[in-house]
N, C-alpha and C positions, 0 to 999 in steps of 0.2 A: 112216300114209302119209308119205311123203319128201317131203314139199311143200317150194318154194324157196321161201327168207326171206330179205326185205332190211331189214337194220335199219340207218338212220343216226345217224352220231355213237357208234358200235359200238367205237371206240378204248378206253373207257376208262367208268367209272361205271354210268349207268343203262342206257345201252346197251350198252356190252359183256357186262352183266349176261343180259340180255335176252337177247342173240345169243349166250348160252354155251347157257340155261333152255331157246331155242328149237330145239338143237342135240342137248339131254338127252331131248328130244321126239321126237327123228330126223330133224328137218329140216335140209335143204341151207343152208348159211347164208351171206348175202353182207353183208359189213361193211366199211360205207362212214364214212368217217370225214374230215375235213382234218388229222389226222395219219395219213399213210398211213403210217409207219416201224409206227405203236402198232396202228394196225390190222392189218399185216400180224403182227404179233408176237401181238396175240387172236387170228387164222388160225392160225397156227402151231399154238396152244397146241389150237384147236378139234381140228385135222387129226391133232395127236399124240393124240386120243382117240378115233380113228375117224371124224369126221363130215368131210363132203364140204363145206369152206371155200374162200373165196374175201377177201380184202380189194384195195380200191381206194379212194386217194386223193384226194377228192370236195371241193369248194366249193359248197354247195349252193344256193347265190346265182345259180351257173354255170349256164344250163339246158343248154349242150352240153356242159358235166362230165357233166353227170348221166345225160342220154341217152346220152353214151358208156358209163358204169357201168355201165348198163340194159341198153345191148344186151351190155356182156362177159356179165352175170349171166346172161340170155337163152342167149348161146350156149356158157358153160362149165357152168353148173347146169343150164338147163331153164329154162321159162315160169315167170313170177314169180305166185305164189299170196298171198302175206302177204306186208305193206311196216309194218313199225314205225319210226315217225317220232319220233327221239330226241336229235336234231343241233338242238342251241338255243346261244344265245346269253345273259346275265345282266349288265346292269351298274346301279350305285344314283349316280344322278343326283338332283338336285332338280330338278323339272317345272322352274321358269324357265329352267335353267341347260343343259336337252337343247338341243343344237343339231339341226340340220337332218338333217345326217348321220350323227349317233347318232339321232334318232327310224328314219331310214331304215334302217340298218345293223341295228338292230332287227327290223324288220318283213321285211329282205328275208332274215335268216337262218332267225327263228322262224316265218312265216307264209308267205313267199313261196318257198324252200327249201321247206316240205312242202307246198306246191302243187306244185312243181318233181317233186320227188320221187314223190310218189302219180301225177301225171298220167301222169309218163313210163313208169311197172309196170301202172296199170289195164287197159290192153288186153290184156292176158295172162288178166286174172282174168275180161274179158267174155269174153273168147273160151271160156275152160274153165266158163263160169259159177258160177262159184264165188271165194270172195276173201275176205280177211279185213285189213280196216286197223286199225293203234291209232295214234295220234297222241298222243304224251303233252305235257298242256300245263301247267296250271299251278294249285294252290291259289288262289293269287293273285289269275287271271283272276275268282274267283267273292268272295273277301273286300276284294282290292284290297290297296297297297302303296304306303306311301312308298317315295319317291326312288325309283321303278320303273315311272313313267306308260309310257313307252315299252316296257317288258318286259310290262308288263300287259297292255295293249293289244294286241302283238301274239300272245300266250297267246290272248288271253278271240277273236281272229280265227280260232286254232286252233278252239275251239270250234264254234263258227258254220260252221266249213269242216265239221265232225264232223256236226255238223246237216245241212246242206243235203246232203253226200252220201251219207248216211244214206236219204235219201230218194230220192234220184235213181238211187241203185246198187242198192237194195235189193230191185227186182225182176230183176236180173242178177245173183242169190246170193252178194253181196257187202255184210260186214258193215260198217261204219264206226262204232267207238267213240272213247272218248277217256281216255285216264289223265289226271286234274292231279292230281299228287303232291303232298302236304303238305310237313313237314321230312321230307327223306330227306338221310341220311348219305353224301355223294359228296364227291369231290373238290373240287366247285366248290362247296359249299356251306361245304365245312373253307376254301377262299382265304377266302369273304366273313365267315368267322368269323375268321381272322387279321388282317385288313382294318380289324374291328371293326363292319362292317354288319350282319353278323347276331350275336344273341346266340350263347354259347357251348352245345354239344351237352345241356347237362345243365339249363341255366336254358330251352330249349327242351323238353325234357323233361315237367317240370313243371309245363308248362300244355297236355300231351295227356293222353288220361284214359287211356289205355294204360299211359303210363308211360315213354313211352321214341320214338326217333325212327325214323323208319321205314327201312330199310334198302334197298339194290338188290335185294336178293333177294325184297322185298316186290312190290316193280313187277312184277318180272318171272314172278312168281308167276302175279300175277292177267291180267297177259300175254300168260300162255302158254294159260291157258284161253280167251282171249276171239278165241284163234286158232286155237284149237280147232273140233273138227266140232261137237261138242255147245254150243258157242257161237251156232248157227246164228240163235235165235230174238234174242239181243240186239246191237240196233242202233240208233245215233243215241244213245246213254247219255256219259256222263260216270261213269266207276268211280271213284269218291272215295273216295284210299290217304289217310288222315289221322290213322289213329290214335283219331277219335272227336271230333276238334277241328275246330271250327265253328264264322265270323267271321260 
């Protein structure tokens, strides 16, 4: 079925991954990103394969960014069925040294942005009774991480938001999961390995029992199922992509 899909932070990596896998599905796809140049050029690339694409240039801190994106999606796609939240933010501080508006800028990209974002598409999905959320949030939020209190923290809220509306949506035929990805190989993970914050792809390796680091096409895999009809019965989970490795 053609079901409309909005996935955030779709420019590039996890999500654009995601928005190509949800695309291969048949779904309508709307890709929101704060590089709209990148976004519209994943569109492109969707549309040149047949699927019925949309990108717009989104801040999702914004909540009338967002509601504006929601209703173009609304009226150039259709009613919004599946909302994949993949528009994060990563930076490696030491706890004394977060300032005020990095703790914030944190919180309002990775936790207050997928508030923003789910609240503004839910009414679509009550109204058809049917819906499917993934929220991807963080390894991290469940082992913890130096120099990333503030990244943590606002992941392991991802969470909790995964929970709570888990619960509350789940007799209006709406699912709410959560992805926290382990080491997956994206772009922002190769800066913070240039950077030197994180180990290199292969000393990462080494210590998953797989052998090897997880890729975007992993995420988007498990994804694609969990936005699926046959998805219906799981909700409120956390799908831990890790490889086998566990803090």
């Amino acid at each position: 079925m053609s079901r409309v899909a909005v996935v955030t932070g779709a420019a590039s990596g996890i999500g654009r991954t995601i928005a190509e896998r949800l695309a291969q599905e048949g779904r309508r796809v709307a890709l929101l990103d704060l590089d709209g140049d990148a976004a519209e050029r994943a569109a492109d690339d969707l549309r040149a394969s047949g699927t019925k694409a949309l990108a717009a240039k989104v801040d999702v801190t914004d909540r009338g960014a967002v509601d504006e994106a929601i209703d173009r999606v609304r009226n150039e796609l259709g009613p919004i069925r599946i909302v994949v939240t993949s528009a994060g933010l990563e930076e490696f501080v030491a706890f004394p040294e977060i300032s005020t508006a990095q703790w914030e800028r944190m919180l309002a990209v990775n936790l207050t942005g997928t508030f923003h974002c789910v609240q503004a598409a839910v009414p679509d999905m009550i109204a058809g009774n049917w819906g499917r959320i993934v929220m991807i949030s963080s390894s991290s939020a469940q082992s913890g991480a130096p120099r990333m209190a503030h990244y943590v923290a606002s992941k392991g809220g991802v969470v909790g938001l995964t929970k709570a509306l888990a619960v509350e949506l789940g007799p209006k035929g709406i699912t709410v999961n959560t992805i926290p990805p382990g080491a997956i190989d994206t772009p922002m993970s190769r800066r913070a390995q240039a950077t030197g914050d994180l180990p290199s792809t292969d000393t990462i390796a080494k210590m998953i029992p797989v052998r090897r680091t997880g890729t975007p096409e992993d995420i988007a895999a498990a994804c694609a199922f969990l936005c699926s009809e046959e998805a219906g019965y799981i909700t409120g989970q956390q799908i831990n992509l890790s490889g086998g490795r566990y803090i």
